[in-house]
C-alpha positions as a Markdown table, in Angstrom:
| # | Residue | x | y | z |
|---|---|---|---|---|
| 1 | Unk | 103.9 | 107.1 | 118.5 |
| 2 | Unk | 107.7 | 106.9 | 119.3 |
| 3 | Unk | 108.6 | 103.2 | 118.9 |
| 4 | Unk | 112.1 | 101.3 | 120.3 |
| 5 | Unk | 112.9 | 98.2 | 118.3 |
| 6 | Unk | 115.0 | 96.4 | 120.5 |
| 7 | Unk | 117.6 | 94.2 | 118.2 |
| 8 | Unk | 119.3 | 92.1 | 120.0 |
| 9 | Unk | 119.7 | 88.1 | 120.4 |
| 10 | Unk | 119.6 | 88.3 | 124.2 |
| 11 | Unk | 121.1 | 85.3 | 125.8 |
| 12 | Unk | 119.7 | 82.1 | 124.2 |
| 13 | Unk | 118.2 | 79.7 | 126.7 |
| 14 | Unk | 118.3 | 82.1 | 129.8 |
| 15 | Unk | 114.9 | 83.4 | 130.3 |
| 16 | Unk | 115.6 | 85.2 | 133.5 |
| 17 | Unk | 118.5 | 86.5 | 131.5 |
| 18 | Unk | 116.6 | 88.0 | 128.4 |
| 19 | Unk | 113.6 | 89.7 | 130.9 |
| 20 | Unk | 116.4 | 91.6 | 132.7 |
| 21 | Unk | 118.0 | 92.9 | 129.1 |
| 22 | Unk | 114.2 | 93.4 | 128.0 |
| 23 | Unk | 113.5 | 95.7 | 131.0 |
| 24 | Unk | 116.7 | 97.6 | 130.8 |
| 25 | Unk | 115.6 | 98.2 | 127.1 |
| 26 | Unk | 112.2 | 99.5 | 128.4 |
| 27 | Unk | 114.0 | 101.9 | 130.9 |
| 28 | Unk | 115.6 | 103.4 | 128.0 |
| 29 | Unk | 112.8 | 103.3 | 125.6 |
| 30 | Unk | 111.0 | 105.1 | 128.1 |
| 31 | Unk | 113.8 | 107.9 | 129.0 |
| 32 | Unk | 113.7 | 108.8 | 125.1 |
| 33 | Unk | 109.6 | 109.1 | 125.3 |
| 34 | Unk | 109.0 | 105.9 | 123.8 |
| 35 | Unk | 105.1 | 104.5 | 123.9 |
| 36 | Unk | 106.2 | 100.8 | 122.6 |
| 37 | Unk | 109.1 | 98.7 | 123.2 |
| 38 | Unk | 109.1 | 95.8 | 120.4 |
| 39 | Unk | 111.4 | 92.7 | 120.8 |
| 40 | Unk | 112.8 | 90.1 | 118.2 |
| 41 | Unk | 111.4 | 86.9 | 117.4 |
| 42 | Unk | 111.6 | 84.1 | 120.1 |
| 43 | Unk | 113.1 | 87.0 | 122.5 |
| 44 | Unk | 112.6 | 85.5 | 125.8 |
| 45 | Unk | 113.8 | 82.1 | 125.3 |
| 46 | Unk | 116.5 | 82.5 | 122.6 |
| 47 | Unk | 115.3 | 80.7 | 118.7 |
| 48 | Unk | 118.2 | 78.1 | 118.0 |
| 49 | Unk | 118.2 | 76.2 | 121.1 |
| 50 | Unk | 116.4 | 73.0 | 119.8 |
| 51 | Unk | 114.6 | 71.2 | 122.6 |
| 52 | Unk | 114.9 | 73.9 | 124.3 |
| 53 | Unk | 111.9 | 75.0 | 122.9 |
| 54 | Unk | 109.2 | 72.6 | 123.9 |
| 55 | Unk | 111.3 | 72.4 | 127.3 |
| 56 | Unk | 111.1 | 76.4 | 128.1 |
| 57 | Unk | 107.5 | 77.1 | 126.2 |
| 58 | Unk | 104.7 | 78.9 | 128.9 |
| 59 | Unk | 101.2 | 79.4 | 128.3 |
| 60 | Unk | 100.1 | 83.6 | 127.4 |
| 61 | Unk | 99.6 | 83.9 | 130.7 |
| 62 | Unk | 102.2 | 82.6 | 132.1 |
| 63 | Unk | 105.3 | 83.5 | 134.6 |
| 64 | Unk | 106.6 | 85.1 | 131.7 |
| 65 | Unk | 104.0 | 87.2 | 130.5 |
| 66 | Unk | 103.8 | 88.1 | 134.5 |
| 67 | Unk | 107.5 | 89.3 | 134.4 |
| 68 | Unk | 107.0 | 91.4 | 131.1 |
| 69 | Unk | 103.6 | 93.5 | 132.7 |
| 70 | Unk | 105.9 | 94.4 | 135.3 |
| 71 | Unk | 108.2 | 95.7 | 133.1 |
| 72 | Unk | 105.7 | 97.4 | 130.9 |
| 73 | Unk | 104.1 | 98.9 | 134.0 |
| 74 | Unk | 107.0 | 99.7 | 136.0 |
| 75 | Unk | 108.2 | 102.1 | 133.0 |
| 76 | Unk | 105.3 | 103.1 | 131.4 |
| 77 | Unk | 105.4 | 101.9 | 128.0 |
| 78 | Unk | 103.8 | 98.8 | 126.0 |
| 79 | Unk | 106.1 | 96.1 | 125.0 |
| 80 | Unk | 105.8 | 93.3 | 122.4 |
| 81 | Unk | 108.2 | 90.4 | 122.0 |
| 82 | Unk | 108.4 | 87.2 | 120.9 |
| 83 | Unk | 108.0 | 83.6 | 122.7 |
| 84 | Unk | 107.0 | 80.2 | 122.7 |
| 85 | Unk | 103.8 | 79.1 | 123.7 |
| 86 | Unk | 102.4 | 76.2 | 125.1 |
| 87 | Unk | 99.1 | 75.5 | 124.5 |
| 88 | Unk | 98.0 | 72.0 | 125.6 |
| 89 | Unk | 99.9 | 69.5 | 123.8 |
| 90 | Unk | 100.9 | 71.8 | 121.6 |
| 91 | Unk | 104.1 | 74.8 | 121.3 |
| 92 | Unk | 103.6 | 77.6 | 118.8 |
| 93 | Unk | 106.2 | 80.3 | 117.6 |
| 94 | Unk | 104.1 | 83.4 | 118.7 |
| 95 | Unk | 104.2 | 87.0 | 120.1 |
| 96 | Unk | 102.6 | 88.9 | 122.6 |
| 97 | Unk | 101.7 | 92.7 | 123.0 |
| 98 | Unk | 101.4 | 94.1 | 126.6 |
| 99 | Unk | 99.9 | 97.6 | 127.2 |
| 100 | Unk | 101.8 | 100.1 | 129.6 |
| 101 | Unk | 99.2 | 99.2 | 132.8 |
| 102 | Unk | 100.5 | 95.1 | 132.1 |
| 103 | Unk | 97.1 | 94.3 | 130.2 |
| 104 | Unk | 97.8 | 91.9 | 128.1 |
| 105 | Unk | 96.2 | 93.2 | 124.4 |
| 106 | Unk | 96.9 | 90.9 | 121.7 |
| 107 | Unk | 98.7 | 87.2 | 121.0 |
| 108 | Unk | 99.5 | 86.4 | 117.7 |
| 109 | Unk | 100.9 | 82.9 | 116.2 |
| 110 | Unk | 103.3 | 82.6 | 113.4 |
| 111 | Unk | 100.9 | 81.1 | 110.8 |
| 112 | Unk | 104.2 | 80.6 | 107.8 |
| 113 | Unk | 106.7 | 78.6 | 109.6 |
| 114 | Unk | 110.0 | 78.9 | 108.1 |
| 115 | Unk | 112.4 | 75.5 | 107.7 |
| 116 | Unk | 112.4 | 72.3 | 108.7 |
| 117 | Unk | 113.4 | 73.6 | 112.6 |
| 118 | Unk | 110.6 | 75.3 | 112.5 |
| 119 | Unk | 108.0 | 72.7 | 111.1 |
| 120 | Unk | 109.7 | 69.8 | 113.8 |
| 121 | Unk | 109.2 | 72.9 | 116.7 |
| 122 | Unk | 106.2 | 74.5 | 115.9 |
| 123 | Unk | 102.2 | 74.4 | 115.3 |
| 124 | Unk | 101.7 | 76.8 | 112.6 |
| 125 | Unk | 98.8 | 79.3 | 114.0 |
| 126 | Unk | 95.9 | 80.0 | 112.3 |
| 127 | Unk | 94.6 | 83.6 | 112.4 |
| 128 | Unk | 96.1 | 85.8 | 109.9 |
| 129 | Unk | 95.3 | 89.2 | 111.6 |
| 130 | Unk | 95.9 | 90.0 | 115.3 |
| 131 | Unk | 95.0 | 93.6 | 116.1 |
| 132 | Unk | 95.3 | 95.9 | 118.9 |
| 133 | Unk | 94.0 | 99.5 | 120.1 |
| 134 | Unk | 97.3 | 101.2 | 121.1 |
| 135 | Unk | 98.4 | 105.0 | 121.0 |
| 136 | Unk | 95.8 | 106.2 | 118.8 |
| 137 | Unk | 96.9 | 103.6 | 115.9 |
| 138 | Unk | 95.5 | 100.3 | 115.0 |
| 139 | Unk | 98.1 | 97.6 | 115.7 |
| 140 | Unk | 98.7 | 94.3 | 113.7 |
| 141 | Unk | 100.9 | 91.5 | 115.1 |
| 142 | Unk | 103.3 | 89.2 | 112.7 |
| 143 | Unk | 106.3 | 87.1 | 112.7 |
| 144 | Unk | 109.3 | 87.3 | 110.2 |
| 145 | Unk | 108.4 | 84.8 | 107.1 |
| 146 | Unk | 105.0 | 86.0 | 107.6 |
| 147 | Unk | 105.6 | 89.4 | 106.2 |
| 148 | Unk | 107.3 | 87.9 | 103.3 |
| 149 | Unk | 103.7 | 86.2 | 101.8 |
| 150 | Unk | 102.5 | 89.8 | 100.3 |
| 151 | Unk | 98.4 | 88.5 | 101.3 |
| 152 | Unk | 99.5 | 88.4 | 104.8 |
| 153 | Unk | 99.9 | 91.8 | 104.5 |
| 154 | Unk | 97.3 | 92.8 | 102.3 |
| 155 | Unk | 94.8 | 91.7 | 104.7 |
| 156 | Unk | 96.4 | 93.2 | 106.9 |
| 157 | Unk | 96.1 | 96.4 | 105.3 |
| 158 | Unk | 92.0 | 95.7 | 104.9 |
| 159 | Unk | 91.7 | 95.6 | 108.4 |
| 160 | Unk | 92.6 | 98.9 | 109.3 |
| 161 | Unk | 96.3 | 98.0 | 110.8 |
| 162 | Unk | 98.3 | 101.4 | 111.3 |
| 163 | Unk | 101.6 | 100.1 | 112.1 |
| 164 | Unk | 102.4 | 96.6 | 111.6 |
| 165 | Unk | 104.9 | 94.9 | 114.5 |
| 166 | Unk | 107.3 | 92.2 | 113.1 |
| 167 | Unk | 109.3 | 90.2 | 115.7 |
| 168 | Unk | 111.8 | 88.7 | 113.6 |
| 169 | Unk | 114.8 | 86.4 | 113.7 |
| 170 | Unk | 116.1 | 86.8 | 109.8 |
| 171 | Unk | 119.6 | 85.3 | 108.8 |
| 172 | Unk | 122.5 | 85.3 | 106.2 |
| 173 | Unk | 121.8 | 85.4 | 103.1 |
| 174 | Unk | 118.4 | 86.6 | 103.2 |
| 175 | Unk | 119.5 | 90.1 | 104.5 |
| 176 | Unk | 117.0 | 91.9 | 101.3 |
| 177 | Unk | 113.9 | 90.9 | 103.2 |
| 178 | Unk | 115.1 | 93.9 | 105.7 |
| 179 | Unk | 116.5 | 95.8 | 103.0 |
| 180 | Unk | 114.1 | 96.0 | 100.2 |
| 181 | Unk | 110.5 | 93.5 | 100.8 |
| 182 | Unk | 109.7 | 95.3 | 104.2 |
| 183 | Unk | 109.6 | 98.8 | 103.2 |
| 184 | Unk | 107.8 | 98.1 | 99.5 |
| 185 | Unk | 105.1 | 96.0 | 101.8 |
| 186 | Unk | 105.3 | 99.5 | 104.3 |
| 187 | Unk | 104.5 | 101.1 | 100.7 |
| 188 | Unk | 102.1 | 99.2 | 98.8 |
| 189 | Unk | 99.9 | 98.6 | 102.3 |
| 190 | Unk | 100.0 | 102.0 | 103.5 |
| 191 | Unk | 100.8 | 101.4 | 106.8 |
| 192 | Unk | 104.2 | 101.5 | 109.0 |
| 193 | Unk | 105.9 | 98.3 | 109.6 |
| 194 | Unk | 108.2 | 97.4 | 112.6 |
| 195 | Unk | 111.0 | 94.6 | 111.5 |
| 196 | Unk | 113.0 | 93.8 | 114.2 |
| 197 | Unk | 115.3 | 91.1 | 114.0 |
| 198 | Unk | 118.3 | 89.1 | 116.4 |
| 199 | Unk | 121.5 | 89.9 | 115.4 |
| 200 | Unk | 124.9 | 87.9 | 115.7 |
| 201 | Unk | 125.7 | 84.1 | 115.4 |
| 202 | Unk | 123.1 | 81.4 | 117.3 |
| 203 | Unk | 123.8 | 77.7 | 116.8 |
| 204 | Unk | 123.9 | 76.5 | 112.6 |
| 205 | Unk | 122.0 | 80.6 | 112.0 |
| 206 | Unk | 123.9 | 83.9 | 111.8 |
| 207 | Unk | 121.2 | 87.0 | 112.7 |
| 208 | Unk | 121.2 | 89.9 | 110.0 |
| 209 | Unk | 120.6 | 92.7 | 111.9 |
| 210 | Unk | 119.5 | 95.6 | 109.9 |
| 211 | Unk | 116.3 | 96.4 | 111.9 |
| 212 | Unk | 114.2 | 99.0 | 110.2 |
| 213 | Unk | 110.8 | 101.1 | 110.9 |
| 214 | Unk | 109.8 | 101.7 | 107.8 |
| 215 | Unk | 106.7 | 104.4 | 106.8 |
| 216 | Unk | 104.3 | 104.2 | 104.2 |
| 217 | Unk | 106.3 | 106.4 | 101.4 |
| 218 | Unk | 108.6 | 102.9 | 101.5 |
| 219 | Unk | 111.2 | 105.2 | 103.2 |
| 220 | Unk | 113.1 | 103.3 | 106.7 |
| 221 | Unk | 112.6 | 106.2 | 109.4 |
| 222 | Unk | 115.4 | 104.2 | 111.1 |
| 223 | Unk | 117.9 | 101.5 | 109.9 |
| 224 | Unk | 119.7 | 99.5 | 112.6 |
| 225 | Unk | 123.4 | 97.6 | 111.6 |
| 226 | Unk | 124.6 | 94.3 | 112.4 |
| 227 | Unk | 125.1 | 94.7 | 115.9 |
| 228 | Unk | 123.1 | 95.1 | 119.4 |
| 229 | Unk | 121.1 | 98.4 | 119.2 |
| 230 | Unk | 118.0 | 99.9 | 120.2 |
| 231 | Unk | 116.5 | 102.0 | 117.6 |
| 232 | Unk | 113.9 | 104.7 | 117.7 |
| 233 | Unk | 111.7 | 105.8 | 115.0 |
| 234 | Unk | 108.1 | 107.5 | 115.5 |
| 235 | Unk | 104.8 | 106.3 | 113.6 |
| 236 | Unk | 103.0 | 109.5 | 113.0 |
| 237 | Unk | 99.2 | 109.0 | 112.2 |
| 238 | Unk | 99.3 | 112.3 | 110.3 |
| 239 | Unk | 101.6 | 111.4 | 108.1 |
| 240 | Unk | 99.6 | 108.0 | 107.5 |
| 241 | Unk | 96.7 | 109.7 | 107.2 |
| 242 | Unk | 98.0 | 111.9 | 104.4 |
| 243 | Unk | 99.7 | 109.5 | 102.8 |
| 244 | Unk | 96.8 | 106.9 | 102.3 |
| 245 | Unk | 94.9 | 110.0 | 100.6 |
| 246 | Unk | 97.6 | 110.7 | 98.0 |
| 247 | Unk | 98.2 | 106.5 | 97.5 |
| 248 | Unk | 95.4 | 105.0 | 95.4 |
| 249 | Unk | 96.7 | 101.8 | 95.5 |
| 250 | Unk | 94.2 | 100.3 | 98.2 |
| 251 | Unk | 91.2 | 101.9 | 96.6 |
| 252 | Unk | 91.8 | 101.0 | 93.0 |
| 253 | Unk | 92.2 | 97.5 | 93.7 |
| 254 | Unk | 89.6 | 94.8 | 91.6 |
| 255 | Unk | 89.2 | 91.9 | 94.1 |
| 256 | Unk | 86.8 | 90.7 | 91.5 |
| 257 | Unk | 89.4 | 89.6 | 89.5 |
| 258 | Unk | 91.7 | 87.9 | 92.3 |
| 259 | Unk | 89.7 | 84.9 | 92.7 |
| 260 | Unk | 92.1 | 82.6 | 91.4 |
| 261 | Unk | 94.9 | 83.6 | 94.1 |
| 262 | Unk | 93.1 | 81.9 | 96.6 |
């Protein structure tokens, strides 16, 4: 499946703002025969604009989520991107995946908040593994610091997840996440994994860039820079199939002895 990672920071606290650059990314996602759009961490609303948060936070069904369908629909592709949600009393860091007819498929909530801005903003969720039918491919739902916790992953990769969406919003210095940790967890999972991060300076955080799809030979199909881009790469089930033959890493595992990790 041809995927578009959309890196960009959008425009931070403009809403309306970000859903008209997120559907002019799906027009072009779609021209080059993209199935999925994916968007950064926090996409819609903009992730270093403190009160801002709790101020601009919608439920999963909300206005938003309404505006993003229409996008999907209108071009004919699936989008995920990243948001804050309001749930009762409560505002979590999360992400949503939105099939090309608008249906919405899968909400996940970042369970590993990073920071203190994070911990005063956010409810940490608490289901590991969000999954969706998409394309042919199993897809799994995570956000940024979440990919860094190598069981996050892992039970991802127990689950079945084909290609693994991570929303992102990384920053200086911790550029290696992008650049080494996601494609060793594309690698030692077996599965594809879709980082895609903000890029330029927001507030006290400067945005790394350096978006990558990377395939489960740890190899990026695609590497984005520092700036604004919209990269394609394709996950090719194939490939992931033959791979996961040749790789024994999932099938000589000895859970017996990992008690003591949990």
């Amino acid at each position: 499946m041809r995927t578009a990672l959309l890196q960009s920071s959008g425009r931070p606290g403009r809403p309306a703002e970000n859903l008209k650059v997120l559907d002019e990314a799906a027009g072009r996602a779609a021209a080059a025969g993209a199935g999925l759009l994916v968007a950064p961490e926090m996409f819609l609303t903009g992730y270093a604009i403190g009160d801002g948060v709790a101020r601009l936070a919608e439920p999963a069904d909300g206005d938003a989520a309404d505006a993003v369908a229409e996008t999907a629909t209108r071009h004919g592709l699936a989008v995920a991107y990243g948001y804050p949600e309001r749930a009762g009393a409560a505002v979590f860091n999360s992400a949503q995946l939105v099939s090309a007819d608008g249906t919405r498929l899968a909400n996940y909530r970042k369970t590993h908040l990073f920071g203190g801005f994070e911990r005063d903003s956010f409810t940490p969720g608490a289901q590991p593994v969000v999954q969706a039918e998409l394309g042919g491919l199993t897809i799994g739902l995570m956000i940024c610091y979440d990919v860094e916790f190598p069981e996050n992953v892992r039970a991802h990769a127990l689950a079945g997840t084909d290609l693994l969406l991570v929303p992102t919003a990384q920053m200086h210095p911790f550029q290696f996440v992008a650049e080494s940790v996601v494609p060793v967890r594309a690698f030692e999972n077996q599965m594809y994994v879709a980082y895609v991060n903000r890029t330029g300076r927001e507030g006290e955080f400067e945005f790394v860039g350096l978006s990558t799809l990377a395939g489960p030979d740890g190899v990026a199909r695609a590497r984005a820079g520092r700036a604004e881009e919209l990269l394609l790469a394709d996950a090719d089930p194939a490939f992931l199939a033959a791979s996961r033959e040749a790789n024994p890493y999932l099938g000589d595992r000895r859970p017996d002895l990992y008690g003591s990790l949990a």
